[in-house]
N, C-alpha and C positions, 0 to 999 in steps of 0.2 A: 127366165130364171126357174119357174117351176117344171118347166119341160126337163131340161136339165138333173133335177133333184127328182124326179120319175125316173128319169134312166138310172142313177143312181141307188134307187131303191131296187128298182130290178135287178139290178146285176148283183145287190146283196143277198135279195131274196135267191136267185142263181146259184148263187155260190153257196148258202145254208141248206138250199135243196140238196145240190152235191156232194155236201159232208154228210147230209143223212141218208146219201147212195151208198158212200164209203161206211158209213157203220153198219147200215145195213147188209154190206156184202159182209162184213167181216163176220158179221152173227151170222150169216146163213150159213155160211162156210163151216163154222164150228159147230154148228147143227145137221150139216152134209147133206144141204144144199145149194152144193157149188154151181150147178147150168142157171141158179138164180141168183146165186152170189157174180158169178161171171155175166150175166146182163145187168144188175146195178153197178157193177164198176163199168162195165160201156156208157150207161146213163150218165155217170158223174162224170166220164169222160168228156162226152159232148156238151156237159154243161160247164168242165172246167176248160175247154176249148182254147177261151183267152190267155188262159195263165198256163203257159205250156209247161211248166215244170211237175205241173199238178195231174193236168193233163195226160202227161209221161205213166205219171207212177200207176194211175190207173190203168190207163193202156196195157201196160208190165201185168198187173195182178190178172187182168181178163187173159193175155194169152198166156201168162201160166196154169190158169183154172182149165183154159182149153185147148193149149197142147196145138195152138194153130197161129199162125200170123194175122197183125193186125188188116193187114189186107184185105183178109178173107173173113172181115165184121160183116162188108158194106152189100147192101143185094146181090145178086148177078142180074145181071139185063140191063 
């Protein structure tokens, strides 16, 4: 049972993380600091991972800041 209600707490804390990627990018942005604004929306990305809708819209903001496909986030090698 407790195991359980740990995962749970993580994936809250998960997801509070990733909405203060998304605020954060939005303020950096308006301050123009978009190549930082466009790697906290990557950040929130991979941490909204599971809930793909959310997932999405991030994705969307990183390759409008960077004029590149998501593709071409991930390393090469």
């Amino acid at each position: 049972m407790a195991h359980g209600r740990h995962k749970s707490i993580l994936k809250i804390i998960g997801l509070l993380h990733a909405l203060r990627y998304g605020w954060a990018a939005q303020r950096d942005e308006k301050k123009g600091f978009s190549l930082t604004a466009a790697m906290e929306w990557r950040e929130a990305a991979d941490l909204l991972a599971p809930i793909t809708p959310l997932a999405e819209r991030c994705w969307r903001e990183w390759e409008r800041i960077m004029h590149l496909p998501r593709c071409l986030a991930e390393p090469i090698g």
